[in-house]
N, C-alpha and C positions, 0 to 999 in steps of 0.2 A: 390469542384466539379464544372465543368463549369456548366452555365446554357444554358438549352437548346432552350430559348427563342429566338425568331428571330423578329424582328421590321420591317413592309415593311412603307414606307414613304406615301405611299399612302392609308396606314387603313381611313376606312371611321370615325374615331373618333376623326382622327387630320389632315388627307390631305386635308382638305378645310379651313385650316386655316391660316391666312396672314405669310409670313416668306421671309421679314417682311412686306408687302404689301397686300393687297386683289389681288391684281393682282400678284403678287409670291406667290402662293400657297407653302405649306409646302409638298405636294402630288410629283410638279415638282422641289424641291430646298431644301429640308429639309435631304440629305445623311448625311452630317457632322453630323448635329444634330443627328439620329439615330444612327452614329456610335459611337456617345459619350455616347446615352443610352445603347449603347451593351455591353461599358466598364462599363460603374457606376452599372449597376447591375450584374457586378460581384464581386464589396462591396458589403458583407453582411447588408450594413447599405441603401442600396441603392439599395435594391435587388425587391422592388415591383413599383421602379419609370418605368414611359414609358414615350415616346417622347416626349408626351402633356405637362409632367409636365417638364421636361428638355428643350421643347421648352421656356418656359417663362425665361429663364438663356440664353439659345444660341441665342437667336434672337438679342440681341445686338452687335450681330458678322455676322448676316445675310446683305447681299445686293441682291436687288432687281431684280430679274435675273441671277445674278452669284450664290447664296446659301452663305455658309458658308468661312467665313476669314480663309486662314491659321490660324492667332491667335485665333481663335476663338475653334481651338480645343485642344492645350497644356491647353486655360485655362479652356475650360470644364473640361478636364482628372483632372486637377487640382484640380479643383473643385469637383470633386465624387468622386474622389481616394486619395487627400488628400494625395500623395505623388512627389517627382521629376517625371520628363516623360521626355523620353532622346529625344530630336526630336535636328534639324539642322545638320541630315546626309548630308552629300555633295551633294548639284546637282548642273546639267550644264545648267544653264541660265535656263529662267522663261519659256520655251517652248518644252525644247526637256526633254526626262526622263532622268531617273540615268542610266550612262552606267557602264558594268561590263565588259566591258575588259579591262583597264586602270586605275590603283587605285581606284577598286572598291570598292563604300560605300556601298554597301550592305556585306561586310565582316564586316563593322563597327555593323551591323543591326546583322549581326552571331554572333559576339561577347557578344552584348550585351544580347540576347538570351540565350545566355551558363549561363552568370550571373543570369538568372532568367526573364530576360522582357521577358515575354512568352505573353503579350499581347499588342496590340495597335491598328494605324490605320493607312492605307498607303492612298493615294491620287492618284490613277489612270487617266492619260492620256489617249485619244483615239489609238484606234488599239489593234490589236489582241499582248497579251502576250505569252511569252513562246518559248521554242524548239521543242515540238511534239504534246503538246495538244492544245496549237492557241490558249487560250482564249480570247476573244471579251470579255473585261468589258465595257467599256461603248463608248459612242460616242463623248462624251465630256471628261468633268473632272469630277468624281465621287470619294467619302469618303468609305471606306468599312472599318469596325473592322476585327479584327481576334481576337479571344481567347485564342488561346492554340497553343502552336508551339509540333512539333514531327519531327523525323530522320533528327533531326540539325546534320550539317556535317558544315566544315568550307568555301562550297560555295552552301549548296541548307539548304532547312527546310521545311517542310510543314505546315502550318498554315491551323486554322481552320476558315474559313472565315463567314462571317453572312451579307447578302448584303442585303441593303435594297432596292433596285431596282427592276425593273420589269425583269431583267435577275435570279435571283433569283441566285446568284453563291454562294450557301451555302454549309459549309463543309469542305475538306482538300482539298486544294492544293499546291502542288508545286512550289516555286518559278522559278525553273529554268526549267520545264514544263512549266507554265502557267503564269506567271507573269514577268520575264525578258525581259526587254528592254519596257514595261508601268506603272511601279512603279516611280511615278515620286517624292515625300514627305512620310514621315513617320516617325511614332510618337509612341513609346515603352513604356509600364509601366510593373510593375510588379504585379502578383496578391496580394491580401489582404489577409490573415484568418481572419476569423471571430475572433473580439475580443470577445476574455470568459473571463464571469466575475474572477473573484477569486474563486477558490474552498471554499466550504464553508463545506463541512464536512470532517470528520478524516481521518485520513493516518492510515495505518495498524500500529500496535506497534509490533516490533521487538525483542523486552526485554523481555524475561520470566523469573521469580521469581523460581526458584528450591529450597523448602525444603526443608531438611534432614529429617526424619524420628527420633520420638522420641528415647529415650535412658532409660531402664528400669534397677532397677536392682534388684538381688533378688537371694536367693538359690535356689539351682535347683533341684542337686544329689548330691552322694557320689563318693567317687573315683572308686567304681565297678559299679557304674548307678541303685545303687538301696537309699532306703532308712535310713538303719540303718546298725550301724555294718560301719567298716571302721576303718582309723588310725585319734585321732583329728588333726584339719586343714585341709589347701586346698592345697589335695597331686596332685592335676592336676592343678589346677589354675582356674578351670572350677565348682567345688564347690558352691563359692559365687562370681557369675561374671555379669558384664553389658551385654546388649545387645540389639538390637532394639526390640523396640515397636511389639508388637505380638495380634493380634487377632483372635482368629476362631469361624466359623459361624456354625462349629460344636460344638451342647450342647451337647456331651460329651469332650469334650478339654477342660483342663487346663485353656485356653487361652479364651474361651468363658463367657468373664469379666461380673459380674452382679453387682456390686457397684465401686464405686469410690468416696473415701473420701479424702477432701480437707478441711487442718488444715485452719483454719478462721483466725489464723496471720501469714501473709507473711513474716516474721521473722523464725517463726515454721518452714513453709514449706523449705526455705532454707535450713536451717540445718538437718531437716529429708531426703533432697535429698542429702548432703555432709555427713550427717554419712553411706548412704546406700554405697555414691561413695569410702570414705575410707575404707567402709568393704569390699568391693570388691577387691579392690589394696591388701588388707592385708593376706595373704596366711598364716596367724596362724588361722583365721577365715574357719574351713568348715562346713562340713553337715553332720545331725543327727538329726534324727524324735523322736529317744527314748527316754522316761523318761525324768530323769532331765540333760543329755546332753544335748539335746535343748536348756537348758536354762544356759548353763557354759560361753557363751558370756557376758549373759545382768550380771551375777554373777562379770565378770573378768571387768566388765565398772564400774558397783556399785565399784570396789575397786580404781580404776584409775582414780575417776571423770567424768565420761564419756566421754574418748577420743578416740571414734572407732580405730583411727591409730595410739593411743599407746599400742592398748593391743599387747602382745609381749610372748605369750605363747599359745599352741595349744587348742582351745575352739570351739565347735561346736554350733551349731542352726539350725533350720531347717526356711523353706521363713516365716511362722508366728512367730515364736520369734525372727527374725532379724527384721523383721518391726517394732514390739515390741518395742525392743532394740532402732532404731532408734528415736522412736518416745519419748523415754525417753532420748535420745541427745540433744534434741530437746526440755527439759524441760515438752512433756505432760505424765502422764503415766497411762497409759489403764493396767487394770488388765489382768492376766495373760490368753492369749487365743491361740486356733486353728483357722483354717479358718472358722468352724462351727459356731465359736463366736465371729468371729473378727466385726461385725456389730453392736451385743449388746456393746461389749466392748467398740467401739470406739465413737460410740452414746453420753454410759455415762460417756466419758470428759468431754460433752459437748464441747470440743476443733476443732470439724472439722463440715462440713455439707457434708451430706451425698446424691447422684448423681445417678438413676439407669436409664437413656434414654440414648438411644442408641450413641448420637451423643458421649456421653462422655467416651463410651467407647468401639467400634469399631471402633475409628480413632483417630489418634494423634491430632486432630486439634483443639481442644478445651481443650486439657490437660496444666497442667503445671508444671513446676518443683517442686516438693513434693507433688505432688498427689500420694496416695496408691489407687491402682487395686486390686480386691479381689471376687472370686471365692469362695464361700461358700464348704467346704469339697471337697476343690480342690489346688487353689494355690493363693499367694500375691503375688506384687510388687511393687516398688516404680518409679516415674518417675523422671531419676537423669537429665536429660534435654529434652527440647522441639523440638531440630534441630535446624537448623539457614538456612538460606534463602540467595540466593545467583542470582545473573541473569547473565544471560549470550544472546548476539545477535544470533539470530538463521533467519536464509532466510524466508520467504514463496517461497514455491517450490510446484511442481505439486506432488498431492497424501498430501497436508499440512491438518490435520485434526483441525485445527486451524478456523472454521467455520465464527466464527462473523470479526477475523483478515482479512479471506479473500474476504470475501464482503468487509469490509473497501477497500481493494484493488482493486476490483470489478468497485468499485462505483468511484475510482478514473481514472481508464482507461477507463470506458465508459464517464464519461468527457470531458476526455483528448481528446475523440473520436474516440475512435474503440468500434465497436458496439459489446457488451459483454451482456450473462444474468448474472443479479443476483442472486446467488443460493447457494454461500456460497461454494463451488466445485471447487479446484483447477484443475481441468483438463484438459485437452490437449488445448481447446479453451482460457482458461485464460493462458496458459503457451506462447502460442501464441502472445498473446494480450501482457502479459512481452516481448518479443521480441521483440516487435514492437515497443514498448517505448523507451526500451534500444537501437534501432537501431539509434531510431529519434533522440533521444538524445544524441547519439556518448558513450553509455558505453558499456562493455562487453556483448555479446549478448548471454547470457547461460539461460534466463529464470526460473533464481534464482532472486526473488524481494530482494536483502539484502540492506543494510546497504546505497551502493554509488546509488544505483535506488530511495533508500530514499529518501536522500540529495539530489538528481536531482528532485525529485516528490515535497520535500517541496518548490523549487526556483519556478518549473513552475508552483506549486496551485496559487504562489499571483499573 
């Protein structure tokens, strides 16, 4: 943003000071000087100096009556700006101005404008400038800054002028109004941004981790959806089958888990999640609550050595004597129970530790593969895996409920500097603020933060 400050040469703080003589007051001869402070504090690194202090730098370019050297202002510019400064536009002998009807150099001065020198300092001759507005700058030879140029066309501009003189010609004007035919020298730079340090906190992270959902498995029903009674095996497939992770916050459900025991070698629990997983694949395995049906599985394993996936004859079980079952795959074997007593029984293996807070069993997230779930005088299951985790890039976008992501993002565009609140709220003003980045930056301009706004944001944090 330009500054708004304006230096007159004659403040009572610096015009009575030698430049460079006691008899050359800085008040009658110090314009150059002032228009070099008009540029240098438009460095941010140079933005609280005024003329006094820039006096003690320009004075070695001062003469006695006359003011300021031509050289004495490239090397100011140079000096606060700390970059080239395009000056030696054409002019015609050391007395008359720049003319523009014949190879005129102030098209060199348009051009250079277009590229960005939007500021400098011209050297004005006596007499009135301009086509319609006649300005009178000075009577002599006089230094004037401009700041900011506007409606550049390839033979006018308006510049924003800051005079330090007692004509006080501050503001915009027109070259070819006010200024054509007493622009006699002139000297371009280009503005500064403030250097910013390197960003020093986070970038949003783009990568979300997606879990799958556990994998249980367990008897269910029979092939008419009831209990008992049916043909043995799994006449629907649906029987003794997998399926995800299930919890209800209603205490009358199934599903409304009150223990979860976990065999204490992870060797066990392996194999109790791989005998559940091959009972399930094995459609000779179904369901049956009654009697010693229930238990014509763990019978048909005793004879086979227990190899869930070789029995090969139709045998039933109901979800308490398949866990059962498993758990005797598994090498541990808990006496013969229902869900009633599947807590005493599994207790005294002493083979598992036994889990009743809630983390462990209304959410997968602390489960593991061969954990058994259990409902007392309701239902078992075993957990035959945990889910697997996978990521994938996802934008921040407006309406992103990604709160703390998008303050990361927040805090990087007010940085950057567009004035943004922090609040964690993707909304119309951050989607904004994305635009704006991505415009400066030359990427697609849709106001989706992804991926290449990323990679653009990590170049311009360092």
């Amino acid at each position: 943003m330009m500054s708004s400050t304006i230096f007159r040469q004659y403040d009572s703080r610096w015009g009575s000071l030698p430049y460079p003589t006691k008899n050359s007051s800085f008040a009658g001869n110090g314009c150059g000087c002032c228009a070099v402070t008009h540029i240098a504090i438009e460095n941010p690194k140079y933005a609280k100096l005024t003329p006094k202090d820039v006096r003690k730098y320009m004075v070695q370019y001062a003469v006695a009556g006359k003011g300021t050297l031509w050289s004495g202002i490239p090397a100011g510019m140079n000096k606060y700006r700390a970059i080239d400064v395009k000056s030696g536009l054409e002019r015609y002998g050391y007395s008359k101005p720049v003319h523009i009807e014949e190879n005129d150099p102030m098209s060199k001065a348009f051009e250079y404008m277009k590229e960005g020198y939007t500021m400098g300092i011209i050297l004005f001759s006596k007499g009135y400038g301009g086509t319609t507005s006649r300005t009178y700058w000075t009577a002599g030879g006089h230094y004037i800054a401009f700041t900011g140029v506007r409606n550049l066309t390839s033979k006018d501009a308006e510049m924003y002028m800051k005079d330090s003189g007692g004509r006080c010609h501050d503001g915009w004007y027109s070259y070819l109004r006010s200024m054509k035919g007493v622009v006699f020298q002139m000297w371009l730079v280009k503005p500064i941004k403030a250097e910013k340090k390197p960003y020093s906190g986070d970038l949003p992270t783009l990568t979300q981790t997606v879990k799958s959902t556990a994998r249980i498995g367990h008897a269910c029903a029979n092939e008419k959806g009831g209990t008992t009674g049916g043909k043995a095996g799994d006449q629907t497939t649906h029987e003794v089958c997998t399926g995800n992770f299930k919890y209800s916050s209603n205490k009358a459900s199934h599903f409304h888990w009150a223990y979860m025991a976990r065999a204490k070698d992870a060797n066990a629990r392996a194999e109790i999640a791989k005998a559940m997983k091959e009972a399930c694949a094995n459609n000779n395995i179904g369901y049956d609550t009654s009697g010693n049906d229930r238990l014509t599985l763990l019978k048909a394993l005793k004879a086979n050595g227990f190899k869930m996936s070789k029995i090969d004859k139709k045998v039933e079980c109901d979800c308490s004597s398949l866990v059962r079952a498993c758990c005797y795959c598994a090498g541990i074997k808990p006496k013969n129970f229902r869900t009633a007593t599947q807590l005493s029984a599994l207790k005294e293996t002493g083979k598992f530790d036994i889990y009743s807070s809630a983390e462990y069993l209304t959410s997968s997230k602390h489960l593991k593969t061969g954990d058994i779930l259990f409902k007392p005088n309701a239902h078992t299951c075993v957990v035959v895996s945990t889910g697997t985790s996978t990521t994938k890039t996802v934008s921040l976008k407006k309406g992103d409920s990604r709160s703390s992501e998008v303050k990361k993002l927040q805090r990087f565009l007010k940085w950057y500097g567009i004035d943004l609140r922090i609040d964690g709220n993707f909304g119309e003003k951050t989607e904004s603020a994305v635009k704006k980045f991505q415009k400066n930056e030359g990427l697609v301009v849709d106001g989706h933060f992804g991926s290449k706004s990323l990679a653009r944001a990590k170049k311009v944090a360092k």
